[in-house]
C-alpha positions as CSV (number, residue, x, y, z in Angstrom):
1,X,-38.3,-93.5,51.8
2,X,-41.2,-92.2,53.3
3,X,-41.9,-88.1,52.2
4,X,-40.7,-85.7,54.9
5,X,-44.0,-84.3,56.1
6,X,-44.7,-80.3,56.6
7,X,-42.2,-79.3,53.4
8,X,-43.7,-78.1,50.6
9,X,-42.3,-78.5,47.4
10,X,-40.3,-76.0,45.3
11,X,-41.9,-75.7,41.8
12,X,-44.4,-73.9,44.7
13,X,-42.4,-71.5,46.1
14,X,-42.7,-68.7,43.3
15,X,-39.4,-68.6,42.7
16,X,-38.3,-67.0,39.4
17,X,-34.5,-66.7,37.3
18,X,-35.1,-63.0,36.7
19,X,-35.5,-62.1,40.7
20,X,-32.0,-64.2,41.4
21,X,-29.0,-61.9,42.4
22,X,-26.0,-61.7,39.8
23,X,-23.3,-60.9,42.4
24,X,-22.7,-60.8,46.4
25,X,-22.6,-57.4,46.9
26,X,-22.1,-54.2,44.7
27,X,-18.4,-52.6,44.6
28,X,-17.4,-48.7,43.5
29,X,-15.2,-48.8,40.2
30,X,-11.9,-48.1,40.6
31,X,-11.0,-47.8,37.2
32,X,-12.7,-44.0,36.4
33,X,-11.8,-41.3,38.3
34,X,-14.5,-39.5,40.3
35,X,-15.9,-36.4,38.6
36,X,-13.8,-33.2,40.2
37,X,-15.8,-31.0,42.0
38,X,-16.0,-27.5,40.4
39,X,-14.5,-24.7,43.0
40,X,-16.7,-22.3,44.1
41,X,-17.1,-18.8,42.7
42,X,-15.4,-16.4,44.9
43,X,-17.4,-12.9,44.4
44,X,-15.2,-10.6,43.1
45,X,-14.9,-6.8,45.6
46,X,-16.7,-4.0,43.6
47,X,-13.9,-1.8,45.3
48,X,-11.3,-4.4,44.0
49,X,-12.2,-3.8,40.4
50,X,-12.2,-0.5,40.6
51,X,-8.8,-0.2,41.6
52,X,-7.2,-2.7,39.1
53,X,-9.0,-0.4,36.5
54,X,-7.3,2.9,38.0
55,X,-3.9,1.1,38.2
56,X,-4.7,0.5,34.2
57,X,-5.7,4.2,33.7
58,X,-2.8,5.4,35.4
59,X,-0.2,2.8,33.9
60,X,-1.6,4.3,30.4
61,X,-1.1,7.5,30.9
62,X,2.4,6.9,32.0
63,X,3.4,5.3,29.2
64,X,2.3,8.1,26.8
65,X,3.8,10.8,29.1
66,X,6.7,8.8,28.4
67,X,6.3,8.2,24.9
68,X,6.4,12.5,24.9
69,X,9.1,12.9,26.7
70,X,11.3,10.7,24.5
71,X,10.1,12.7,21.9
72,X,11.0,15.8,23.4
73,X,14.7,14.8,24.5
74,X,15.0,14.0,20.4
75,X,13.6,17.2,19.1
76,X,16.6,18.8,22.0
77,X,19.6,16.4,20.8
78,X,18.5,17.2,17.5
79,X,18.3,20.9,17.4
80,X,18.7,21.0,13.4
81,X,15.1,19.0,13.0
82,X,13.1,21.9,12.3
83,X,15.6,24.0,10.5
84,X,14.7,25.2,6.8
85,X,17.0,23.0,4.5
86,X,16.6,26.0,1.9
87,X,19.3,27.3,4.0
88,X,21.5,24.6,3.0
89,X,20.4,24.4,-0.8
90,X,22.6,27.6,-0.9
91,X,25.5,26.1,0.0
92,X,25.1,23.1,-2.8
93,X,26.9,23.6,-5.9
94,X,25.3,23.6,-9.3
95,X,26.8,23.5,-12.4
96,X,25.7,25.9,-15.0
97,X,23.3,24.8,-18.0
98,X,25.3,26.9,-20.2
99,X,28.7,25.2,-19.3
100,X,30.3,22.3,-21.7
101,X,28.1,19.2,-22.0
102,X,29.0,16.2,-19.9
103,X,30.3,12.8,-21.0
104,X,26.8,10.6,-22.9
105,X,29.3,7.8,-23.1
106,X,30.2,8.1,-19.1
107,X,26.4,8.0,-18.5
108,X,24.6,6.4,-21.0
109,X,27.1,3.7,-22.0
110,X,29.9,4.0,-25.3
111,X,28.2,1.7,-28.0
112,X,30.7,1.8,-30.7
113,X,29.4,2.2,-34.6
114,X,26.1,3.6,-33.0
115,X,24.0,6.2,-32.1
116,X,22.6,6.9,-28.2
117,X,18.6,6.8,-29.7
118,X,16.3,8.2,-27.3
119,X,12.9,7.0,-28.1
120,X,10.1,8.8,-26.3
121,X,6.5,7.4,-26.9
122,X,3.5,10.5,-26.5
123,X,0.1,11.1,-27.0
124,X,-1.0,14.0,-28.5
125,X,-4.1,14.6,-26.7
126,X,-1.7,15.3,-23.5
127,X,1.5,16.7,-25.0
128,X,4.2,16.3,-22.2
129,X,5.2,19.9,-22.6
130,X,8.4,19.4,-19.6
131,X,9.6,16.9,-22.6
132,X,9.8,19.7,-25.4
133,X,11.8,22.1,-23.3
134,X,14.3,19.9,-21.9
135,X,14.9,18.7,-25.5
136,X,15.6,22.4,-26.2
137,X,17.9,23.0,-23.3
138,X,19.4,19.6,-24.4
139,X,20.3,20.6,-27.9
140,X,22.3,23.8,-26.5
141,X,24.1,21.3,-24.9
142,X,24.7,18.9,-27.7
143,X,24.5,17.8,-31.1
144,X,21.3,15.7,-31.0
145,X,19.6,14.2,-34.0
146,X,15.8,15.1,-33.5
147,X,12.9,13.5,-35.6
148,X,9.1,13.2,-34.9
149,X,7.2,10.1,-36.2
150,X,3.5,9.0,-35.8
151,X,2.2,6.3,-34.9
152,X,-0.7,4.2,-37.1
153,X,-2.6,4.0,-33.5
154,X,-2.9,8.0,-33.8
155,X,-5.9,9.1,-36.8
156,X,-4.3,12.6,-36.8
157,X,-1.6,14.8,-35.0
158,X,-1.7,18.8,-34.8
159,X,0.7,20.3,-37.2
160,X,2.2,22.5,-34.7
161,X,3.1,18.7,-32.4
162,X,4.6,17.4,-36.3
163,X,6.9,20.5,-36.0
164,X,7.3,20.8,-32.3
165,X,10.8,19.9,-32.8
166,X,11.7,22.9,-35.3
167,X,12.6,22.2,-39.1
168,X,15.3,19.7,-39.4
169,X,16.1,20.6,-42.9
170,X,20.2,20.7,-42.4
171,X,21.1,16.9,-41.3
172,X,24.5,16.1,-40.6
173,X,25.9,12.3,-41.2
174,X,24.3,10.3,-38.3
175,X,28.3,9.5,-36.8
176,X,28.3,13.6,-36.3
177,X,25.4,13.8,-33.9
178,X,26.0,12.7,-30.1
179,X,22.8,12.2,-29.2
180,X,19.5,10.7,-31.1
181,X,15.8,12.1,-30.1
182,X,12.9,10.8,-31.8
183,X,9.5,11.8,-30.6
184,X,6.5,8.9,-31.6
185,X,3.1,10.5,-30.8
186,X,1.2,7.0,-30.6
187,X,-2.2,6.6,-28.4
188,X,-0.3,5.7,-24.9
189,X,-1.8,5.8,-21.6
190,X,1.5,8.0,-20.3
191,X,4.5,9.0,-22.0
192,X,6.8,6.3,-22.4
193,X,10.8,6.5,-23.0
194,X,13.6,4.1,-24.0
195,X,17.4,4.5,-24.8
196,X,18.6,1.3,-25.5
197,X,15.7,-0.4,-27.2
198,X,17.4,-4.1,-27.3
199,X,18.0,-4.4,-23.1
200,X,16.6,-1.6,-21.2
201,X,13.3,-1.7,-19.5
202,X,10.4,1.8,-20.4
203,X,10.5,4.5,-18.0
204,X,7.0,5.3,-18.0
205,X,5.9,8.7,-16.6
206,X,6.3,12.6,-17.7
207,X,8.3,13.1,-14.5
208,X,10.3,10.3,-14.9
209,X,11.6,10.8,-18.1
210,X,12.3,14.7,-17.1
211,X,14.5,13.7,-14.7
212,X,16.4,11.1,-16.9
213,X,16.7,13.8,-19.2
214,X,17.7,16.6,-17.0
215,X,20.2,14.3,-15.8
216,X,21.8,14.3,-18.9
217,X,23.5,17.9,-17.9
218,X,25.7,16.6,-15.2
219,X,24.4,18.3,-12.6
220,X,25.5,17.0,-8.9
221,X,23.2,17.9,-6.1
222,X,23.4,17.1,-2.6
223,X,20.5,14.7,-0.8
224,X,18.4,17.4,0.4
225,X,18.5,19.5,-2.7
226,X,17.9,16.1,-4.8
227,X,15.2,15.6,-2.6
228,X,13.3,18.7,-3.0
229,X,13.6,18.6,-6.2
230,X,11.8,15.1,-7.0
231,X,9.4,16.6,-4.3
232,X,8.5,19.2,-6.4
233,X,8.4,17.8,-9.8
234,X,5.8,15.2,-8.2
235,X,3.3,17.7,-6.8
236,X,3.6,19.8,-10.0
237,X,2.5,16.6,-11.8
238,X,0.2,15.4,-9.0
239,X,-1.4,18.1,-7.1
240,X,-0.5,21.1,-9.4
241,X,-1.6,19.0,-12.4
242,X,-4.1,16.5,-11.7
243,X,-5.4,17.7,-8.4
244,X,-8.4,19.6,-7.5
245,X,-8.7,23.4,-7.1
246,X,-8.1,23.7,-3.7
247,X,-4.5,21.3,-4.0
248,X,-3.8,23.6,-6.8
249,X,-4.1,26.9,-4.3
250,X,-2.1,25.1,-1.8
251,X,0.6,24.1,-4.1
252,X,0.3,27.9,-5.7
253,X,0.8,29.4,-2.2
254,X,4.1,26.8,-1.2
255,X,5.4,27.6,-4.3
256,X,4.9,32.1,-4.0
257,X,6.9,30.8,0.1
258,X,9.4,29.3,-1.9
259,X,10.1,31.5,-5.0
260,X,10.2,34.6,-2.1
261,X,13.5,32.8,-0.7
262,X,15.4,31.9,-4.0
263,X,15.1,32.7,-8.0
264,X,14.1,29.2,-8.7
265,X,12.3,26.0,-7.1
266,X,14.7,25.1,-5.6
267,X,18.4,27.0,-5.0
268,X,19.6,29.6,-7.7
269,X,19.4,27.5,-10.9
270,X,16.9,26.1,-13.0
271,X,16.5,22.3,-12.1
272,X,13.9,19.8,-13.4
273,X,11.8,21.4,-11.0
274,X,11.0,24.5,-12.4
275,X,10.7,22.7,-16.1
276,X,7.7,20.6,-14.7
277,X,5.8,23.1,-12.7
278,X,6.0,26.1,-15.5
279,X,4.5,23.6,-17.7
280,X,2.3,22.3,-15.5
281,X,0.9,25.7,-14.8
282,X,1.1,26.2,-18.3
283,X,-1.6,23.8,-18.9
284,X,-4.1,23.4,-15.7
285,X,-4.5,27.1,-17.2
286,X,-3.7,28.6,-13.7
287,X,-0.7,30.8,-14.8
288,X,-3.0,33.9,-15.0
289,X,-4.1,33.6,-11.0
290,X,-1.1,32.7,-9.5
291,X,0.6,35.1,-6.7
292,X,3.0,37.5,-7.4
293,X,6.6,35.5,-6.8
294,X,5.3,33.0,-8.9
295,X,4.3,35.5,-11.8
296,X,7.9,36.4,-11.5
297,X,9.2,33.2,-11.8
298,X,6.7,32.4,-14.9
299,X,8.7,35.4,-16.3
300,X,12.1,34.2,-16.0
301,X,11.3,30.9,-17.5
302,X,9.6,32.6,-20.6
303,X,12.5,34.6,-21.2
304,X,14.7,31.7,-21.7
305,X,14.1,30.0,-25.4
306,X,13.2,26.6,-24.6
307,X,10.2,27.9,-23.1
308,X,9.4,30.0,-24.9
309,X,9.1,27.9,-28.2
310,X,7.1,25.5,-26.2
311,X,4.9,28.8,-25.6
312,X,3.8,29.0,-29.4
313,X,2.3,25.1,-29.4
314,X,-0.2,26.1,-26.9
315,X,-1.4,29.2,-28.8
């Protein structure tokens, strides 16, 4: 067959794979969703602001008006808040030191075919001075078997501390005594105490045992006056003792308040309180500047005999 005449041929035409089309037309995907348009940024009214910040302001001060008014309608349905509870210390009842000693076995336990041993643990650098009276007042009380040991931990012990508790040259059959004291002096941090060596737990601290021991009296005393008294025997051994000069004059002047309302600490008998403080004064050395109700009260305590043995080991 003849060729057709004016057609050129195609490997002419310049025709190459890479320029052919790969589909008909192009087509949005519907499988991802079109990107959200961010809002637009409403400007915020200057005047706008400032009012949400005085609604703030005034909400706040509200709320602390009304925080002082609750506190207010308290103080008025409580009229008693502010009263001085020395007031009500003299209503307490006390039992008298020099009245008949009160049941060990009730408070310590009945062990029969032994001994109630208190075992107090001391250093001798720091004599726990509260200690040594209360083991006086104790043993007008009771028949207590007293003995002082040392401990190898100590190189060497002040006679007068070897003797602190008196010559025990007269000693009974142990079944005779009702009470055991023994006195260790032994290189401790603080004053250590046991009563039942086998199940009971130190009680660690001069205030501590004081109170353990002073509670061997039988004294009853209400919440407030039981209170005041462990508030006292811890700023005698904190503030008074261990504090700096000018928590020493403030506890000095609290104490020539108190002392011008009542004989003692706290109420008219001697309590733990007094014991502490007196021999806390005794050694901070600031007996000789205290004010004049608490002279007076030094007084009173010196004149009774537990203190003032304890007077001659600081001599």
């Amino acid at each position: 067959m003849p060729a057709i005449s004016g057609v050129r041929p195609l490997h002419s035409a310049g025709l190459r794979a890479e320029h052919l089309p790969t589909c008909m037309y192009p087509l949005p995907n519907l499988h991802r969703a079109p990107a959200a348009a961010a809002p637009p940024q409403e400007e915020v009214d200057p005047s706008l602001q400032a009012l949400e910040s005085r609604q703030e302001e005034i909400l706040k001060r509200l709320y602390e008006l009304k925080s002082a008014v609750d506190g207010l309608s308290k103080m008025i349905q409580t009229p008693d808040a502010d009263f001085d509870v020395t007031n009500i210390i003299q209503t307490d009842e006390f039992s008298p030191l020099t009245t008949n000693g009160a049941d060990l076995d009730l408070m310590l336990g009945k062990d029969y075919g032994a001994l109630k041993d208190v075992v107090i643990n001391a250093n001798p650098s720091l004599p726990p001075l509260s200690l040594l009276v209360i083991h006086s007042l104790l043993c007008e009380r009771y028949k207590i078997l007293s003995a002082v040991h040392t401990h190898s931990s100590v190189k060497s012990v002040p006679e007068n501390l070897l003797k602190c508790f008196g010559e025990q040259t007269k000693k009974k059959p142990r079944h005779e005594y009702q009470l055991g004291f023994t006195l260790i002096w032994k290189d401790v941090p603080k004053p250590q105490m046991k009563f039942s060596i086998q199940t009971m737990c130190p009680i660690e601290g001069e205030g501590n045992i004081a109170r353990f021991l002073f509670s061997l009296f039988g004294q009853k005393y209400n919440a407030v006056t039981s209170t005041l008294i462990d508030s006292w025997v811890d700023t005698a051994l904190f503030q008074l003792k261990e504090g700096s000069s000018k928590e020493r004059g403030a506890v000095l002047r609290s104490m020539n308040a108190a002392l011008g309302k009542s004989s003692w600490l706290v109420g008219s008998e001697l309590t733990v309180a007094d014991v502490v403080a007196w021999c806390a004064l005794q050694q901070t050395g600031a007996a000789n500047t205290a004010p004049a109700n608490v002279q007076k009260w030094m007084k009173s305590c010196e004149n009774l005999a537990p203190f003032s043995s304890v007077m001659k080991l600081l001599k």
